[in-house]
N, C-alpha and C positions, 0 to 999 in steps of 0.2 A: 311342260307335259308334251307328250308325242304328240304330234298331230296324223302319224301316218294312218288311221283307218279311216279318217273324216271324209273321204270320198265315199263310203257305205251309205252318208246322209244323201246322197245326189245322187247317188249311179249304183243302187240294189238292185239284183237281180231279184232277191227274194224279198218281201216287208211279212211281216206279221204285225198286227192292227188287234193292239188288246181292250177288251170292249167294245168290238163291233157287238151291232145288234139288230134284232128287226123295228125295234122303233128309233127313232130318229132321236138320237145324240149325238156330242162330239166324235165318239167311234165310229157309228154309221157314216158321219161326213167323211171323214180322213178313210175309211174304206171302200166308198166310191170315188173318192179321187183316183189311191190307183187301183180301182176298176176300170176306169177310162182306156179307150184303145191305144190312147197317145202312149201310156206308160206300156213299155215294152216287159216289165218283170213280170212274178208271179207273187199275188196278193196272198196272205190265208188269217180270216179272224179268226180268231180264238173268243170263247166266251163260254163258261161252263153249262150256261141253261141253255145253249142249242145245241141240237146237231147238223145243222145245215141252215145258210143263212143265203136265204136265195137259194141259186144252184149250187154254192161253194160251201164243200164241207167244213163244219166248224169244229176246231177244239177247243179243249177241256182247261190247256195248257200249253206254253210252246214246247215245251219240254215232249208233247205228244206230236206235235210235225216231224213228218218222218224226214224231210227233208233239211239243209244248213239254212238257217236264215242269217240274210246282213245285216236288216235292218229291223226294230219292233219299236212302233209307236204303243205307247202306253197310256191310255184315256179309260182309266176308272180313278176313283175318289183317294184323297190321299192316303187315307189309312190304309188303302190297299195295296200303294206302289212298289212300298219296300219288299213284300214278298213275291209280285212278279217280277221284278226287279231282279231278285237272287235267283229266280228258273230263268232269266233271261242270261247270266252271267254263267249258270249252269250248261245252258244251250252253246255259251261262247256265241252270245252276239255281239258281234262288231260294235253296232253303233246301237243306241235308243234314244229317244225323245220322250220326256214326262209331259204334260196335256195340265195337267191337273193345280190348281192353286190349294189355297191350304197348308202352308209351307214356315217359313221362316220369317214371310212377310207380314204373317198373321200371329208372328210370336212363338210359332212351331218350328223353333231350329232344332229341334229334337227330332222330330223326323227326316227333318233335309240332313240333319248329321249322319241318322244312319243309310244316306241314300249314300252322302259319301266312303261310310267304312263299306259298305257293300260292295264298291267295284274300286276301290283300293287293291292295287298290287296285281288287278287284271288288266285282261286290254279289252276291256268293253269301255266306250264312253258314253257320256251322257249330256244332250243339253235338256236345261230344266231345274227343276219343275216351274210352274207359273209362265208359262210360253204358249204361245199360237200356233207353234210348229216350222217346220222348213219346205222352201220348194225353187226346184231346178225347172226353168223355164223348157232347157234344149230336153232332158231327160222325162220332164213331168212327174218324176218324184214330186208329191204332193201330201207332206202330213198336214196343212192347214185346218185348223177343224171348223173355218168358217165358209159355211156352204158358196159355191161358185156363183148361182143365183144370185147370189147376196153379195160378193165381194170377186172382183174380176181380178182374174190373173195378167199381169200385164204381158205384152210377148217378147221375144228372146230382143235382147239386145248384152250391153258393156256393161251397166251398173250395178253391182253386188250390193246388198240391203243388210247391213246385222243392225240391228235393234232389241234392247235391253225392254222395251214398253212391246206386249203386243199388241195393245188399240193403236200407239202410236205407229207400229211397225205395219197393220192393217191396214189404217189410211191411208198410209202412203203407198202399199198395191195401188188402191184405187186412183190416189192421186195419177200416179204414175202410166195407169191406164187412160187418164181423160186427156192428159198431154203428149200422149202418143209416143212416151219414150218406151222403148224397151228393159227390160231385165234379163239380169245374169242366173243369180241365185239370192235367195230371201230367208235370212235365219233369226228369227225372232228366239232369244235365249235366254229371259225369262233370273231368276234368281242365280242360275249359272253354278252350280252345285258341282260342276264339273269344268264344261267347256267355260269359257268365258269371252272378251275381246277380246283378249292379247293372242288366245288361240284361232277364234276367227280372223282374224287380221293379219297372222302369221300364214293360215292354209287359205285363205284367196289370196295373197300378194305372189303366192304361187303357182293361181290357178289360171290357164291359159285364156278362159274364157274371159275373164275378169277384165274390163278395162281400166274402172273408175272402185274404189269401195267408198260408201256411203256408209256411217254411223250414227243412229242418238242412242245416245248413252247418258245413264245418271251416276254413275260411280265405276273406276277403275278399280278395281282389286292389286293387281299385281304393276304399281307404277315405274318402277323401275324397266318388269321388262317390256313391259306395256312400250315404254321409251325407244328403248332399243329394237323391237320390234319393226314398231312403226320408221325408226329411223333407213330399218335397213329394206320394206319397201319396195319397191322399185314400180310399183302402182301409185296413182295418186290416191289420198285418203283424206274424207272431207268429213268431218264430225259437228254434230249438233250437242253440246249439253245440256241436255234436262235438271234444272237445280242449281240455280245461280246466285237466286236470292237468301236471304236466309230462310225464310219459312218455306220456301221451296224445296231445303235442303231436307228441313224433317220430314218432308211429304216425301222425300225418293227415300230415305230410309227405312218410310214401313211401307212402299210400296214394291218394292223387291227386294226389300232386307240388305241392299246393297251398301257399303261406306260411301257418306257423299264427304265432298269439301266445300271448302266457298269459289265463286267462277273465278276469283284470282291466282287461287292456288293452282286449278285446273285449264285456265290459260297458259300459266306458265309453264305447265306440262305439255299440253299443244305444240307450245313452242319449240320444247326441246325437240319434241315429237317429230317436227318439221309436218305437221300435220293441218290443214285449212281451214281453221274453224267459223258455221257457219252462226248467222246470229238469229233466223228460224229455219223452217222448215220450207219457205218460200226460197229463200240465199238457199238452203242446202243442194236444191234440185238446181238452181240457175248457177251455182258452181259445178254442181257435177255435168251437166248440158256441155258446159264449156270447155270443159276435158275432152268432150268427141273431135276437136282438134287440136293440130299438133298445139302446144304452149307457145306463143308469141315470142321470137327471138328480143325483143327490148319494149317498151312500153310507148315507142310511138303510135299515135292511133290516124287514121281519115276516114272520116265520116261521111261517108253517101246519103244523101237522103232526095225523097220526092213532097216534102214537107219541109216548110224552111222552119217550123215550131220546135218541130221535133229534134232539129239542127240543133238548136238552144239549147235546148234542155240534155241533152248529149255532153254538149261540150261543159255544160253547170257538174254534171255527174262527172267529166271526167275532172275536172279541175278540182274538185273535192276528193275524188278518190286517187290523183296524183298520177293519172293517164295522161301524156304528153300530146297535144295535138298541133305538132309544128306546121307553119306555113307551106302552099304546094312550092315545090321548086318551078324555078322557071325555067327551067325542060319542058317538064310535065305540064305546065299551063298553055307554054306553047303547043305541044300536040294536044292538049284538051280544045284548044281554039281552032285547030286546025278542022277538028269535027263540022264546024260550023255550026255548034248548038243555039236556039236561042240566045237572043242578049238577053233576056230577064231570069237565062240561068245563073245561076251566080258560082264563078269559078276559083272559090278557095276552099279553105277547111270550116265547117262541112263546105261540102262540093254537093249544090242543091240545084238539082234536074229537073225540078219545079214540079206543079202535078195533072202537065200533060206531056211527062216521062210514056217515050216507048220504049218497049223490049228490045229496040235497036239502039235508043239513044245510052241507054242504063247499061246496056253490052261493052261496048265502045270505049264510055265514061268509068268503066268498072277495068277491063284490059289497060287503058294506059294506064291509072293508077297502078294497078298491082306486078305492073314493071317497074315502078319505082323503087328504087331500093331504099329510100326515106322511111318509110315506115314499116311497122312489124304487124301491124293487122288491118284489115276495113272493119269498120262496124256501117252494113248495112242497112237502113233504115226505112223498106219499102211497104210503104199505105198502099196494099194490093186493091183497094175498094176504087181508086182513080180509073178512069173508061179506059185508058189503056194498057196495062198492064195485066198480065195473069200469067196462066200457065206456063208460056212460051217463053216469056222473062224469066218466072222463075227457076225451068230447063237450063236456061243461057247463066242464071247463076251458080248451079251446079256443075255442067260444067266446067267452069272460070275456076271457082273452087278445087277441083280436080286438076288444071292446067297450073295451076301459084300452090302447090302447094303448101311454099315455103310463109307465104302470107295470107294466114286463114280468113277466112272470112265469116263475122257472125253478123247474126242478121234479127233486127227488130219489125215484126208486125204484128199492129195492133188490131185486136176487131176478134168476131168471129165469124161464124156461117164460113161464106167464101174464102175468107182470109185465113181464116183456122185449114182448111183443107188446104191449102195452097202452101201452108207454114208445115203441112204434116209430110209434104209431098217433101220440104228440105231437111224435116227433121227423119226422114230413111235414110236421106243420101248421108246422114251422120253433119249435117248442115246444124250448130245450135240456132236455136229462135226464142225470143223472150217477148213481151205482149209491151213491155216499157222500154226507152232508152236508156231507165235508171237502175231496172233489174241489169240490163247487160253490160252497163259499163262495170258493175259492183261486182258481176261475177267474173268480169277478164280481169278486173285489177286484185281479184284475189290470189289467181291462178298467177296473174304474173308476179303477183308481188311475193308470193312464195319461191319462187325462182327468182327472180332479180330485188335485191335486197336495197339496193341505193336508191 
């Protein structure tokens, strides 16, 4: 199917918001979203029992806006979709979004059937029904109908979200907000009556803002081009599947009417896919984190750290995940001596700066490595809670970061309070950070091991 009007969903000049109201329902929400001054369009509810909701005149019908709309969220009860549905296709609206459950997943494919013959052979689309809605971080298009209050929007960054679950797809806003990453765009699509993956994953692998796409999904419909899609890409694409088990598989069944398989069948597709699959929801974000630098030219790794524990446990995760940490050359040991660091630093792989590491010693010890041409990444490993170390360090590792490009550098701290802020100040610079040394080996050797095969 086309994808060409799906920017309607992001970038409306106009929405219409069917079942706004003056009490507080899904309508009400999704029509103070864009009420908000961030959103540059123009709103208008429709709902027959008013005529004015707030200052904003309401109609009967969109059909009675005198003006074109792009966009019309639709949040009344099933039985009543399929006839706004047809004054929406009447109006020639671009795009819509259904709100509503009640559906196919409840054994009513009879209705989700006629949502389909309804916009057959138009170019109106639809994601839905049984969805949370969609939202554009940079734009503020916001059909969410989960009040802001209550569910934070995270702010602009690289990671596109489509999710099949919208509790599942909700959470992870939130998540998304507490670890300080940013978002692209959020499309929670529900039963998919229309749009589906294959079409989300075709229109962000296009979309400039898009760094990373992020998916959970419980069932592919269209496998084939599902395939080919994802093969051709040229963003990375990290997928979570919900329904791996057997009894898992009948619970996504009647939970969005979707086709499941078993996780074997649907790894093997992954695979074709050339797609990263994660194994929850905690791997899916520390995969996509990891995406905010360039991909590691080869699988050599060296390990900094101001903790010689943490050292260990590094090198355990990477020799299970089949991250190479070869010994330092002796160039580099020589100029690492040269520094004059303590003798109770210990100068190999990890390379442990002990923990009363300063911001001068960690400078110095971080620059000659990352002139080595030995390895293809650092993984950092700095316990910001040590009396030396803060801000100024971590300034001097972005930086450094900035000057190698060619040899990223990811970075483990653990803690919160102080340390949490310190880790948010790298995660702007587009610096990943993980709270474990076992979360960040797991997600560099996904990433590289999808590029480097041997």
């Amino acid at each position: 199917m086309s994808i060409e009007n799906m920017d309607y969903y992001f970038k409306p000049k106009t929405v219409a918001v069917i079942g706004a109201s003056k009490k507080m329902n899904i309508g009400t929400v999704v029509f103070s979203n864009f009420k908000l001054k961030q959103f540059k369009g123009k709103v208008y509810p429709v709902n027959p029992k008013y005529k004015k909701i707030g200052s904003d005149k309401c109609y009967s019908s969109v059909i009675d806006i005198p003006n074109k709309i792009d966009h019309a969220v639709i949040a009344v009860p099933a039985k009543f979709c399929a006839n706004v549905l047809r004054e929406c296709v009447k109006k020639k609206i671009k795009t819509v979004t259904i709100l509503a459950g009640g559906f196919s997943e409840v054994g009513r494919n009879d209705l989700e059937t006629e949502l389909k013959q309804i916009i057959k052979g138009t170019k109106t689309r639809l994601i839905g029904p049984n969805c949370v809605g969609t939202y554009d971080s940079k734009t503020f298009a916001d059909s969410i109908f989960l009040p802001r209050d209550k569910l934070t929007r995270p702010k602009h960054g690289g990671i596109s979200m489509i999710s099949q679950s919208g509790a599942v797809g909700s959470i992870l806003l939130d998540y998304l907000t507490d670890q300080g990453l940013g978002i692209c765009k959020f499309i929670s699509y529900g039963n998919a009556a229309d749009i589906n993956e294959s079409d989300l994953i075709e229109y962000l692998s296009k979309d400039k803002e898009t760094k990373v796409i992020v998916c959970y999904i419980e069932g592919v419909r269209e496998g084939k081009r599902f395939i080919k899609i994802c093969k051709k890409s040229k963003k990375p694409i990290v997928i979570l599947k919900g329904g791996v088990t057997e009894r898992t598989i009948k619970a996504v069944s009647s939970h969005t009417g979707s086709m499941a398989g078993s996780g074997e069948i649907y790894e093997g597709i992954f695979k074709q896919a050339g797609v990263v699959q994660a194994r929850d929801w905690q791997e899916m974000f520390d995969i996509a984190k990891a995406y905010s630098q360039p991909i590691p030219k080869g699988k050599k790794m060296l390990v900094v750290t101001d903790g010689g524990g943490f050292g260990v446990l590094a090198t355990d995760a990477a020799d299970l995940s089949g991250i190479k940490m070869p010994e330092l050359p002796h160039n580099t040991k020589k100029h690492l001596d040269l520094m004059k660091f303590p003798d109770y630093c210990v100068i190999s792989n990890p390379l442990d700066l002990n923990g009363d590491v300063t911001a001068e010693r960690l400078s110095k010890a971080m620059e000659v490595v990352l002139k080595d041409p030995e390895y293809d990444l650092i993984l950092l490993i700095a316990l910001l809670q040590v009396p030396n170390l803060g801000e100024k360090a971590v300034n001097e590792v972005i930086r450094l970061n900035r000057k190698y490009p060619k040899e990223p550098i990811f970075v483990v701290s653990a803690g919160s309070g102080y340390a949490r802020k310190l880790a948010n100040i790298m995660l702007e610079a587009g610096i990943p950070v993980y709270e474990t040394p076992e979360q960040a080996v797991r997600a560099i050797a996904k990433i590289i091991n999808a590029v480097h095969k041997d």
